[in-house]
N, C-alpha and C positions, 0 to 999 in steps of 0.2 A: 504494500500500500504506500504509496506519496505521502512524504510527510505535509503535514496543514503548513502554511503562511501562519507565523506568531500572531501577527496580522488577524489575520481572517477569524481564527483560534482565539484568540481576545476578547476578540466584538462577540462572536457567536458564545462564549462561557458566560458573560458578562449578560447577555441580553438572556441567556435561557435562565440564569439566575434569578435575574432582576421580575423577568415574566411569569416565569413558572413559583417560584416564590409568591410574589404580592398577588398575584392573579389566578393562577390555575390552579396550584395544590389545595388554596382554601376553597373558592369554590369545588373542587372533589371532595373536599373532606367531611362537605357535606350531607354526602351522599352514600348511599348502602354501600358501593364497593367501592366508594374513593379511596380509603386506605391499601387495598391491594393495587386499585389503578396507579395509584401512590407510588408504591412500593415497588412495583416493574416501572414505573418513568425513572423513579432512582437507579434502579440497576441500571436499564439504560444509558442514562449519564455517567455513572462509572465507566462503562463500558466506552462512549463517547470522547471520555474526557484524557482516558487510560492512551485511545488513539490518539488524539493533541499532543500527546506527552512523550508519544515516541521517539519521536527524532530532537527532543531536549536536552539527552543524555546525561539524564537520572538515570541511577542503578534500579532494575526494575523493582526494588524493593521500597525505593523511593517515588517511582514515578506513579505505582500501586496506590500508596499514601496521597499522595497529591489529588490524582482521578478519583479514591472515597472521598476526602475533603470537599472536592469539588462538587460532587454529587451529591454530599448530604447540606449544603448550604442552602440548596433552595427549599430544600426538605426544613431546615431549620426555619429560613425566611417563612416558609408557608404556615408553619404551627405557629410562628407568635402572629402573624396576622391573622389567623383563623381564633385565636386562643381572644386576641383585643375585638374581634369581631362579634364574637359569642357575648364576649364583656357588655357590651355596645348594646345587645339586643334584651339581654336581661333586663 
């Protein structure tokens, strides 16, 4: 596989954070199976993020870490705005 442009790899980690986070994990999570639809978009982004990080040259032990970090961010973003959302509606 070609390695991504840092470039390209930036913009795109940065916007699926930003989106999937504030926007799409809370609306799932409020739903009967948003936490499994949850839970495979994260694996996904590991998986995603794991390829960004290929041609970085991290030891794959590090570059492992990085692609979880990265994938659980918007997982984190998504629970505190689903968590002050709920706040909000009580």
């Amino acid at each position: 596989m070609p390695d991504v442009p840092v470039a390209i790899a930036g913009a795109v980690t940065v916007a699926l954070i930003v989106v999937l986070g504030i926007f799409v994990y809370p609306a799932l999570l409020r739903h009967a199976l948003g936490r499994a639809t949850v839970a495979a978009l994260t694996a996904l982004l590991v998986a995603l993020f794991y390829l960004f990080d290929h041609g970085s040259g991290l030891s794959g032990a590090g570059q492992f870490l990085t692609a979880v970090a990265l994938g659980l961010a918007p997982l984190l973003a998504g629970a505190i705005v689903y968590r002050l959302q709920r706040g909000k509606a009580s």
